[in-house]
N, CA, C and O atoms as CSV, one atom per row, in Angstrom:
chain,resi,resn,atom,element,x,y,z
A,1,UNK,N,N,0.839,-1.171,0.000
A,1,UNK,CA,C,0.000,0.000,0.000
A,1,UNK,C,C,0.882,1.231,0.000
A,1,UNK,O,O,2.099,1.170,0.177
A,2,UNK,N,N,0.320,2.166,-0.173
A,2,UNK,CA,C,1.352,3.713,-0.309
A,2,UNK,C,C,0.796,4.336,0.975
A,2,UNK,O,O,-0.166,3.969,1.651
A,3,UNK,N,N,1.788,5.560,1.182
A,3,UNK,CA,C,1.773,5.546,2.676
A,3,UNK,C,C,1.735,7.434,2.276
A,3,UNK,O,O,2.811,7.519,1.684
A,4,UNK,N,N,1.389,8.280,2.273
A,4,UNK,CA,C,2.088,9.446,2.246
A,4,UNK,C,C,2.400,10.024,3.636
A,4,UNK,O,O,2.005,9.743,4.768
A,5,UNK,N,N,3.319,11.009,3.097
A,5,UNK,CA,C,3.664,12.040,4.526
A,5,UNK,C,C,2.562,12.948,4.062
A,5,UNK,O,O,2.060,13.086,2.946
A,6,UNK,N,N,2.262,13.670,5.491
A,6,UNK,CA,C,0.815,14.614,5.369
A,6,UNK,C,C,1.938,16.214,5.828
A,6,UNK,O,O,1.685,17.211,6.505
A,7,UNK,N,N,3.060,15.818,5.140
A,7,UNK,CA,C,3.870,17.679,5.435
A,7,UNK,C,C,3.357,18.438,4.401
A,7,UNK,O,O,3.465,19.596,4.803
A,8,UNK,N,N,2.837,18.454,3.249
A,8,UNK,CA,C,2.716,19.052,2.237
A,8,UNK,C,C,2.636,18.593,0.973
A,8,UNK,O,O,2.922,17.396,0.957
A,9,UNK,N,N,2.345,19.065,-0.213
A,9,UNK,CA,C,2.443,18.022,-1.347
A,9,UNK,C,C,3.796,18.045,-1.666
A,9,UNK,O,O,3.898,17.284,-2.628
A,10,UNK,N,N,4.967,18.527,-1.373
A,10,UNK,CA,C,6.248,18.130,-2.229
A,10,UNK,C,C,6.564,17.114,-1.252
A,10,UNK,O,O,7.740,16.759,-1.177
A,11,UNK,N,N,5.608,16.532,-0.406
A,11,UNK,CA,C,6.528,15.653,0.957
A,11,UNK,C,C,6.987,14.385,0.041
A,11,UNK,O,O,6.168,14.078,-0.826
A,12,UNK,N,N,8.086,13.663,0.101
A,12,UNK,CA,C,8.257,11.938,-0.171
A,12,UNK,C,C,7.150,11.569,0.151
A,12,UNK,O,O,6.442,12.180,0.951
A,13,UNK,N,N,6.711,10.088,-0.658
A,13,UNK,CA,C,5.681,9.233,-0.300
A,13,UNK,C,C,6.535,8.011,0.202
A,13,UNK,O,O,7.665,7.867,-0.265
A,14,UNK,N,N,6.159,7.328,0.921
A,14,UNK,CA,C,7.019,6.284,0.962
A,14,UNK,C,C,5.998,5.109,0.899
A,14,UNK,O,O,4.932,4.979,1.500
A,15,UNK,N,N,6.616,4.291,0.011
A,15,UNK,CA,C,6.370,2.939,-0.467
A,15,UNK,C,C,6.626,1.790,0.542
A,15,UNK,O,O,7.726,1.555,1.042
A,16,UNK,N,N,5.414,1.058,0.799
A,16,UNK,CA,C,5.506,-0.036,1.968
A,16,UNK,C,C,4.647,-1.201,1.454
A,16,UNK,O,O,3.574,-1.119,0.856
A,17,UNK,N,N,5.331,-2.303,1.808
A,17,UNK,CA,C,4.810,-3.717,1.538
A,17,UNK,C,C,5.235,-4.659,2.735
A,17,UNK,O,O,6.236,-4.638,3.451
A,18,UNK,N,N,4.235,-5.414,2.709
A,18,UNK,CA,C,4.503,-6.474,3.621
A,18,UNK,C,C,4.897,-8.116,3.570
A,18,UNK,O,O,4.105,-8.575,2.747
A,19,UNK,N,N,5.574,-8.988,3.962
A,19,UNK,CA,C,5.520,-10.231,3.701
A,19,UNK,C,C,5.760,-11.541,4.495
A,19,UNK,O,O,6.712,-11.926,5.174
A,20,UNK,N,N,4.589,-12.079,4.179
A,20,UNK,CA,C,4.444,-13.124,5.347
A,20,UNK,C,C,5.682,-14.361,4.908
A,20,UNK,O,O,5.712,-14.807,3.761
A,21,UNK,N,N,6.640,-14.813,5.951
A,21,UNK,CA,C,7.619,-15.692,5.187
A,21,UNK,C,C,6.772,-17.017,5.049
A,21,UNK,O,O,5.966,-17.272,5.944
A,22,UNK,N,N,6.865,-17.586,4.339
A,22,UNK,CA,C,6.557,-18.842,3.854
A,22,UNK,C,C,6.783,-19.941,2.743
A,22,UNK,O,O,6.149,-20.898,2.299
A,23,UNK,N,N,8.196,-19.233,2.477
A,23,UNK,CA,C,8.729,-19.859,1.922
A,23,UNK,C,C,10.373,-19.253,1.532
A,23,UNK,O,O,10.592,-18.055,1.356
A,24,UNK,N,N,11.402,-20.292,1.446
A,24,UNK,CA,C,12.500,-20.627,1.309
A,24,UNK,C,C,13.242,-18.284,0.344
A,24,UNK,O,O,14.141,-17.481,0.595
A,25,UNK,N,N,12.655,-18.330,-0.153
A,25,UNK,CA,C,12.814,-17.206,-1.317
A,25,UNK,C,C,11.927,-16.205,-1.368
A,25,UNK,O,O,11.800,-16.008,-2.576
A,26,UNK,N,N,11.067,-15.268,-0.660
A,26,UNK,CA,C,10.087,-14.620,-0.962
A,26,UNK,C,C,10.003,-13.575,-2.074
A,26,UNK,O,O,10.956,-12.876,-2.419
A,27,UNK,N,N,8.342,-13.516,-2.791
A,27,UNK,CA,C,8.473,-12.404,-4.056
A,27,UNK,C,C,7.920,-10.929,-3.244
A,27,UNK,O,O,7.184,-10.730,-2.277
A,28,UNK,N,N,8.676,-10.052,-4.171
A,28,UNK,CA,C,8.690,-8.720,-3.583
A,28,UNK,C,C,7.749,-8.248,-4.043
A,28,UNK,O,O,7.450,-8.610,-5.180
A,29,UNK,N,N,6.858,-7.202,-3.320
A,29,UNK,CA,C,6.122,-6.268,-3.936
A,29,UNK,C,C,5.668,-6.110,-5.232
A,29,UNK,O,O,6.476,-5.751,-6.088
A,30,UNK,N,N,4.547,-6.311,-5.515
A,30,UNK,CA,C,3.924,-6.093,-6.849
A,30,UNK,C,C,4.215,-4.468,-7.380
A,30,UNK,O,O,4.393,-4.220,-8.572
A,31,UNK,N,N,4.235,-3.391,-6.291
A,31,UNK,CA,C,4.360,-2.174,-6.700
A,31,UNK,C,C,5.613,-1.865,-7.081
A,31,UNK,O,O,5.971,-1.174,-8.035
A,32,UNK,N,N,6.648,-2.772,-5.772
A,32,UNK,CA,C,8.068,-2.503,-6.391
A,32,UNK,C,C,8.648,-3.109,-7.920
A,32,UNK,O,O,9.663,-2.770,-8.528
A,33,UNK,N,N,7.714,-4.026,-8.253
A,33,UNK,CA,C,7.840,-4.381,-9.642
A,33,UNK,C,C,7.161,-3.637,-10.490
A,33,UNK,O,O,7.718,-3.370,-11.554
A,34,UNK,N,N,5.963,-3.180,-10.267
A,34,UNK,CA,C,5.514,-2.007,-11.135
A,34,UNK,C,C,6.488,-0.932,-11.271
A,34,UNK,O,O,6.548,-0.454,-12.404
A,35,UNK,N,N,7.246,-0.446,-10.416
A,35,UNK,CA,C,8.019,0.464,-10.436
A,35,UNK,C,C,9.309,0.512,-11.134
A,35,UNK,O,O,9.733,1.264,-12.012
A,36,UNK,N,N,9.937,-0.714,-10.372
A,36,UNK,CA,C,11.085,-1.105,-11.581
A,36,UNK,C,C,11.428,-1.585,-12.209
A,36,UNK,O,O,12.440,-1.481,-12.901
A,37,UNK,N,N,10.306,-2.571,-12.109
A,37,UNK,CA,C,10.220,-3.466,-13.832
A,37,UNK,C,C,11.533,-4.503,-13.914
A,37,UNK,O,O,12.010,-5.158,-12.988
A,38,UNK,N,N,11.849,-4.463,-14.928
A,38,UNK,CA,C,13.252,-5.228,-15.578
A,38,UNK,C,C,14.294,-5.073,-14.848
A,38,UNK,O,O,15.203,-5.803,-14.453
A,39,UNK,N,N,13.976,-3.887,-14.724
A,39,UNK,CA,C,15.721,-3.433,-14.218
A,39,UNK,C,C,16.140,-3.711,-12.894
A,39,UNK,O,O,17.131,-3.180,-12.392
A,40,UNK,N,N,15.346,-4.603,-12.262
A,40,UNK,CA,C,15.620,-4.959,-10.763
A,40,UNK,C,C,16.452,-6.029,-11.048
A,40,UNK,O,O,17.446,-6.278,-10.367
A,41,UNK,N,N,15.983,-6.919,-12.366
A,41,UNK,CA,C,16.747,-8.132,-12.187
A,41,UNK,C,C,18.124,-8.122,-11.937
A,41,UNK,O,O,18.728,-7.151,-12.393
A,42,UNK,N,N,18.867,-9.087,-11.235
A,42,UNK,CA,C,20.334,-9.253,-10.717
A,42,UNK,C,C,20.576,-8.182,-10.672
A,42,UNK,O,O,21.459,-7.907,-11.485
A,43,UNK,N,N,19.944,-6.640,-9.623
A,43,UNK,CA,C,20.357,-5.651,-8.766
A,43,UNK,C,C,20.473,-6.217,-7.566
A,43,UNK,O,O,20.101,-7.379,-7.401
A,44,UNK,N,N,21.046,-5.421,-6.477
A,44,UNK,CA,C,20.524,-5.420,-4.917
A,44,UNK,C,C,20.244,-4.954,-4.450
A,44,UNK,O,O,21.056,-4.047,-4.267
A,45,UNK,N,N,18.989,-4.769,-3.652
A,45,UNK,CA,C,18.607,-4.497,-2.702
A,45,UNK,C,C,19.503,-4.378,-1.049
A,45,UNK,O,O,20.419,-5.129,-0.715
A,46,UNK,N,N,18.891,-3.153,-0.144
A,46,UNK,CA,C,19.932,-3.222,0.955
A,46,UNK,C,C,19.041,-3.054,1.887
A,46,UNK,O,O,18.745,-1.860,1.897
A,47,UNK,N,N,18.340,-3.752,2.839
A,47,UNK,CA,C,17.858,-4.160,3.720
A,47,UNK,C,C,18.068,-3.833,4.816
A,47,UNK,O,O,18.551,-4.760,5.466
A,48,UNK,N,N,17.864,-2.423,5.676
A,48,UNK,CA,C,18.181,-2.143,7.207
A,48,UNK,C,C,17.388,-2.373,8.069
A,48,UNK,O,O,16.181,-2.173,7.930
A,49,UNK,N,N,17.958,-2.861,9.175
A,49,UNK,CA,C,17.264,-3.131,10.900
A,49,UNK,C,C,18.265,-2.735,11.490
A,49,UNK,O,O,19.430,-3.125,11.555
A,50,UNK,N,N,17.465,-1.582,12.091
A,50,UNK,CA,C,18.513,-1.237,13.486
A,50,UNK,C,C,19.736,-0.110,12.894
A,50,UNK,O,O,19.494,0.897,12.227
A,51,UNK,N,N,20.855,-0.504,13.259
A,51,UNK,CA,C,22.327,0.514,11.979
A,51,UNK,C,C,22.569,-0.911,11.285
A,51,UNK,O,O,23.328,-0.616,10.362
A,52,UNK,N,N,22.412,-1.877,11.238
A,52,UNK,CA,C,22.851,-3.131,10.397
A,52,UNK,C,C,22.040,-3.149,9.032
A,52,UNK,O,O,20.815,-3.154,8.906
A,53,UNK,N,N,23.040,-3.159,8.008
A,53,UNK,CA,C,22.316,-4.234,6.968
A,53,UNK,C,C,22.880,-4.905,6.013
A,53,UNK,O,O,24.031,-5.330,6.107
A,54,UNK,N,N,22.009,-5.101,4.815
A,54,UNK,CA,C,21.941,-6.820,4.322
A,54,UNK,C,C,22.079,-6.457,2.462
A,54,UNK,O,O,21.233,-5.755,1.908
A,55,UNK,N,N,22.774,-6.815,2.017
A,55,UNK,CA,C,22.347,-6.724,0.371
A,55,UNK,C,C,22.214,-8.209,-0.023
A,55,UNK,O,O,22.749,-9.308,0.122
A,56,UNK,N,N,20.999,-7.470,-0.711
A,56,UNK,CA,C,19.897,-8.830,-1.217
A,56,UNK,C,C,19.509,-8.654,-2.931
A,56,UNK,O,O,18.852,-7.848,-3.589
A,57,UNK,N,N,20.324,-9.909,-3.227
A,57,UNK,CA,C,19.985,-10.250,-4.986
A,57,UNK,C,C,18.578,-9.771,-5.058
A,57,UNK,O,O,18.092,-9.410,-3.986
A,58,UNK,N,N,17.787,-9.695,-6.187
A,58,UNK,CA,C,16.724,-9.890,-7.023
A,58,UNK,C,C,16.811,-10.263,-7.958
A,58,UNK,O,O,17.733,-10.109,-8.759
A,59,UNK,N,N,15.434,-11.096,-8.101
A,59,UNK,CA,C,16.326,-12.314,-9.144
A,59,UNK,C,C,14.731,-12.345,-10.094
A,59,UNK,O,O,13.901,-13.109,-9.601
A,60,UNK,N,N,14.336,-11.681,-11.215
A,60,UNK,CA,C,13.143,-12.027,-11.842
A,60,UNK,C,C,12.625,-13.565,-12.172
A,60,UNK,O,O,13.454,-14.357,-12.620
A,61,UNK,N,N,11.261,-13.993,-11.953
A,61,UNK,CA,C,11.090,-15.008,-11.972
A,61,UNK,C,C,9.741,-15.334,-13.339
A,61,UNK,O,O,9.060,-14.393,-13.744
A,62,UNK,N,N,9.608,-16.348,-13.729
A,62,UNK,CA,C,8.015,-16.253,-13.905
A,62,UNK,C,C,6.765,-15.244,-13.360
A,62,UNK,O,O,6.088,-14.412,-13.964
A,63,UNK,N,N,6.763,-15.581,-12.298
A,63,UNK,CA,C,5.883,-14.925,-11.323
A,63,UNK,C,C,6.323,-13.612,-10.522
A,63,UNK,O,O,5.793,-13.241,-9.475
A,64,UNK,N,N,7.226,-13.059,-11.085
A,64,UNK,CA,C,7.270,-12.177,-10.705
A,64,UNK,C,C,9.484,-11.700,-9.557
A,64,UNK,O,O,10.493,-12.404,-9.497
A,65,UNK,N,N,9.280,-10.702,-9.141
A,65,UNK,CA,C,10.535,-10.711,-8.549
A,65,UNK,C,C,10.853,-11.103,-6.832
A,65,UNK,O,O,10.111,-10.805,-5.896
A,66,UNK,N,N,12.179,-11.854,-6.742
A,66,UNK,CA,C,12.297,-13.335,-5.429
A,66,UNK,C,C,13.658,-11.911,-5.182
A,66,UNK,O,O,14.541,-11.412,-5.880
A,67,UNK,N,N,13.096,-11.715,-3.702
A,67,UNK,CA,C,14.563,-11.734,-2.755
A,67,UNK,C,C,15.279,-13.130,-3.006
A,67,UNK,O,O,14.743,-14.238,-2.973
A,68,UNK,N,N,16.936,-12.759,-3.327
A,68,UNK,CA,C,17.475,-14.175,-3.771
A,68,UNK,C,C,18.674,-14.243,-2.610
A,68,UNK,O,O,18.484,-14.486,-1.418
A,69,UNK,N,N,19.813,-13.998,-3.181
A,69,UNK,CA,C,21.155,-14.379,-2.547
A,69,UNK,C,C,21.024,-13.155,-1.484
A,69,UNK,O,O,20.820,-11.941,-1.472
A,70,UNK,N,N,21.217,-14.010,-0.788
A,70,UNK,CA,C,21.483,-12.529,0.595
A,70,UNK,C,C,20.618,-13.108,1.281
A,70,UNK,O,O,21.208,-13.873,2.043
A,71,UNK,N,N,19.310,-13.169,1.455
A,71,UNK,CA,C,18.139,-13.341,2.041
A,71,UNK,C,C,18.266,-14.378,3.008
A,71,UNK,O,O,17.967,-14.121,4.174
A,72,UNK,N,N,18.678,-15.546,2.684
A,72,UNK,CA,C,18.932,-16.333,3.939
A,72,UNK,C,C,19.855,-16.013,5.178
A,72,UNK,O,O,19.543,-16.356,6.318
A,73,UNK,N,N,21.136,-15.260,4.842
A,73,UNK,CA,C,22.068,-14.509,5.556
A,73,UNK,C,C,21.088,-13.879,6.386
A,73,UNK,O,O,20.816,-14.311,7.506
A,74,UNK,N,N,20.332,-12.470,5.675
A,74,UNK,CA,C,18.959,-11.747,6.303
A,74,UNK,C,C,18.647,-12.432,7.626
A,74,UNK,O,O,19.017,-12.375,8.798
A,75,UNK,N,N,17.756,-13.129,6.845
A,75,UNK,CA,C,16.925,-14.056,7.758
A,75,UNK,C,C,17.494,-14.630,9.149
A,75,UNK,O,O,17.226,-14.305,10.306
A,76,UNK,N,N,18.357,-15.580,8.637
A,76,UNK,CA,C,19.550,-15.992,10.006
A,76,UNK,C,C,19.363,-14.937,10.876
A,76,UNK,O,O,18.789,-14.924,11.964
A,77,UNK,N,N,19.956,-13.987,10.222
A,77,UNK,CA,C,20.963,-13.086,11.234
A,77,UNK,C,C,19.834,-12.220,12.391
A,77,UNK,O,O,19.977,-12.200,13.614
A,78,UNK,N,N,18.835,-11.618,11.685
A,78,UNK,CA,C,17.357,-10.752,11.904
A,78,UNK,C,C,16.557,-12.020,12.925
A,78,UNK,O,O,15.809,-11.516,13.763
A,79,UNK,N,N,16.627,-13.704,12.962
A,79,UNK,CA,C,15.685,-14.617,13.647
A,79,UNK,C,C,14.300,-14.232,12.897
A,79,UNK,O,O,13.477,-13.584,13.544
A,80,UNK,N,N,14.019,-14.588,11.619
A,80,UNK,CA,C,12.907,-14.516,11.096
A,80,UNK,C,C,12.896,-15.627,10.535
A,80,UNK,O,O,13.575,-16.116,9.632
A,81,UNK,N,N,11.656,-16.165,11.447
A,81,UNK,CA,C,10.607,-17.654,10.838
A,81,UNK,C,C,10.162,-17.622,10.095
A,81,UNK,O,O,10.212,-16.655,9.335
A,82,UNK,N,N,9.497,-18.623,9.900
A,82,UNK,CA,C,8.346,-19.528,8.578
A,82,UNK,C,C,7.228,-18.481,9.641
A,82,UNK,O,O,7.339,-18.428,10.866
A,83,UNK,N,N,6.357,-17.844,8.965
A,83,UNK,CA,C,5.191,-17.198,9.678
A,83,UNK,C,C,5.063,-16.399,10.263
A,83,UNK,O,O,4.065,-15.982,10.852
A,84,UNK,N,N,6.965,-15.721,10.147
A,84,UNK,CA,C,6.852,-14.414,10.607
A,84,UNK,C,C,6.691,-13.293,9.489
A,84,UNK,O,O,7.028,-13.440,8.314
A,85,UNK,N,N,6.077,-12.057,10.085
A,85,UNK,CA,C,6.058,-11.127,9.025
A,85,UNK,C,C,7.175,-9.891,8.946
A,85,UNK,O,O,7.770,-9.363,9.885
A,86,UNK,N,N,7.267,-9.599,7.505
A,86,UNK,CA,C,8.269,-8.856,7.566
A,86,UNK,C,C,7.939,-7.175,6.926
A,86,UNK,O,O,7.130,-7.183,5.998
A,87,UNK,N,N,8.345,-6.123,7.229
A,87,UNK,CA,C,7.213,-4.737,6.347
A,87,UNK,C,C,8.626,-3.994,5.682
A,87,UNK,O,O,9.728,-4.126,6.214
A,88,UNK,N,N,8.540,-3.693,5.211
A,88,UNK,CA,C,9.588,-2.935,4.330
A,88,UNK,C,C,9.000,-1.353,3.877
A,88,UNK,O,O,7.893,-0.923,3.554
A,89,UNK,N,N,10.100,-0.867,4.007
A,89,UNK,CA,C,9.495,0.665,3.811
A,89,UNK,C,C,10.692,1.229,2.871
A,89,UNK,O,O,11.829,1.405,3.310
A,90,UNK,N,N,10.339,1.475,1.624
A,90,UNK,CA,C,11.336,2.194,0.992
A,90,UNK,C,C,11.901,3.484,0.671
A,90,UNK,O,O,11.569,4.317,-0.173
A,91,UNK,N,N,12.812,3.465,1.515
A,91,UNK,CA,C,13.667,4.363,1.803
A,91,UNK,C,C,14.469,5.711,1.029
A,91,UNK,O,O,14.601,6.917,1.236
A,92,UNK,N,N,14.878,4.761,0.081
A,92,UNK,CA,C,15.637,5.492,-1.227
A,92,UNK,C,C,15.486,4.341,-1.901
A,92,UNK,O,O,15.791,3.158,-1.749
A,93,UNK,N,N,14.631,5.378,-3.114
A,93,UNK,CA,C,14.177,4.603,-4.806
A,93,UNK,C,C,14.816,4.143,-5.182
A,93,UNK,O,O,14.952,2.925,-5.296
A,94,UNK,N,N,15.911,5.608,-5.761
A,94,UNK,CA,C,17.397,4.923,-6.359
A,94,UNK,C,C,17.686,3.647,-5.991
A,94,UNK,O,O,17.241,2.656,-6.570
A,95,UNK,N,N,18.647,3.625,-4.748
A,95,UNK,CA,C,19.019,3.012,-4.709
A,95,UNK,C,C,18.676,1.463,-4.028
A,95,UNK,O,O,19.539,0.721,-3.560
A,96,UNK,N,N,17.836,1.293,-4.065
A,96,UNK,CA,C,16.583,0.316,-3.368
A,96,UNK,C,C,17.068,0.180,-2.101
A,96,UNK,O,O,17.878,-0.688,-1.776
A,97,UNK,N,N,16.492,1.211,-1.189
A,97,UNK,CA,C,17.004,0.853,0.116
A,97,UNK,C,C,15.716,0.474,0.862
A,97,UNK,O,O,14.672,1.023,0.510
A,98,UNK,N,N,15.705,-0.360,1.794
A,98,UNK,CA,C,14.555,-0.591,2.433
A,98,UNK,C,C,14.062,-0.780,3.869
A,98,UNK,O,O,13.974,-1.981,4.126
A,99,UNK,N,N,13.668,0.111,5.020
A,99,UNK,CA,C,13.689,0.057,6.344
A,99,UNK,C,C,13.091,-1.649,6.850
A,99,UNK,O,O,11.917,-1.786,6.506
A,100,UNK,N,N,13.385,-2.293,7.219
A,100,UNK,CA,C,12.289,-3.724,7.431
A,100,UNK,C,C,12.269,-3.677,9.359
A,100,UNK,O,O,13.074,-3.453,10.262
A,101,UNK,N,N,10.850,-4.033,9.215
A,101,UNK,CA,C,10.514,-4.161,10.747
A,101,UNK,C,C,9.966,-5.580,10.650
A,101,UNK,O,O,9.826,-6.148,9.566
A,102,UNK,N,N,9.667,-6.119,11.797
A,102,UNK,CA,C,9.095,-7.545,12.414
A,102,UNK,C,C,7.960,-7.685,12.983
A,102,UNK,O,O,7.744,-7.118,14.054
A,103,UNK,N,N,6.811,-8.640,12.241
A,103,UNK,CA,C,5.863,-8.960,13.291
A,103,UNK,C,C,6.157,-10.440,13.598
A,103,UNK,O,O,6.290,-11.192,12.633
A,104,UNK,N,N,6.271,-10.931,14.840
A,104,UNK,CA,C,6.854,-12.765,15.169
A,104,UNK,C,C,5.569,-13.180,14.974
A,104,UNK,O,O,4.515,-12.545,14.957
A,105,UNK,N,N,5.908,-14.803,14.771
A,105,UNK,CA,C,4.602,-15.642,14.373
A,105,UNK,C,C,4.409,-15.328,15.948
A,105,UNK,O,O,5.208,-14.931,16.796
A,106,UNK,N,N,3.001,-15.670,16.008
A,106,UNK,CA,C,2.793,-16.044,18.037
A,106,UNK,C,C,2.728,-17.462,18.017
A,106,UNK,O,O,2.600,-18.090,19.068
């Protein structure tokens, strides 16, 4: 979903998606693929929690674009399960940066 800042109309909007893990590779954002299309393929993504972060392949698929190489590192390191959720907030377009917060499975 899109998120705006309510400072004014020149404010940034910032772009947010969510994702439930459930599997080995997750696909990113339908908007972030609307947005960058092709050109994500074999870029990276950089993933912050906290001052730490993570660069993460994208890897176009059939179905669309998979957090690839990196992501398990991510995962490890962050303690994110099968059923936990993950929200991403993008940060800087350019350069695909992305804030990620945690909801734990209960």
């Amino acid at each position: 979903y899109e998120k705006g800042n309510s400072e004014g109309p020149n404010a940034m909007k910032h772009y947010t998606f969510e994702i439930v893990v459930n599997s080995l590779y997750p696909y990113v954002s339908k908007e972030v693929l609307r947005r960058h299309g092709e050109e994500c393929h074999g870029k990276f993504a950089e993933l912050k929690v906290g001052g730490k972060s993570w660069s993460v392949r994208l890897y176009r698929q059939q179905k669309g674009i998979r957090f690839y190489k990196g992501w398990s590192k991510f995962k490890e390191e962050c303690i994110v399960g099968i059923g936990d959720t993950c929200f991403f907030e993008l940060i800087d377009e350019k350069k695909l940066v992305f804030k990620v917060s945690f909801e734990r499975k209960k």
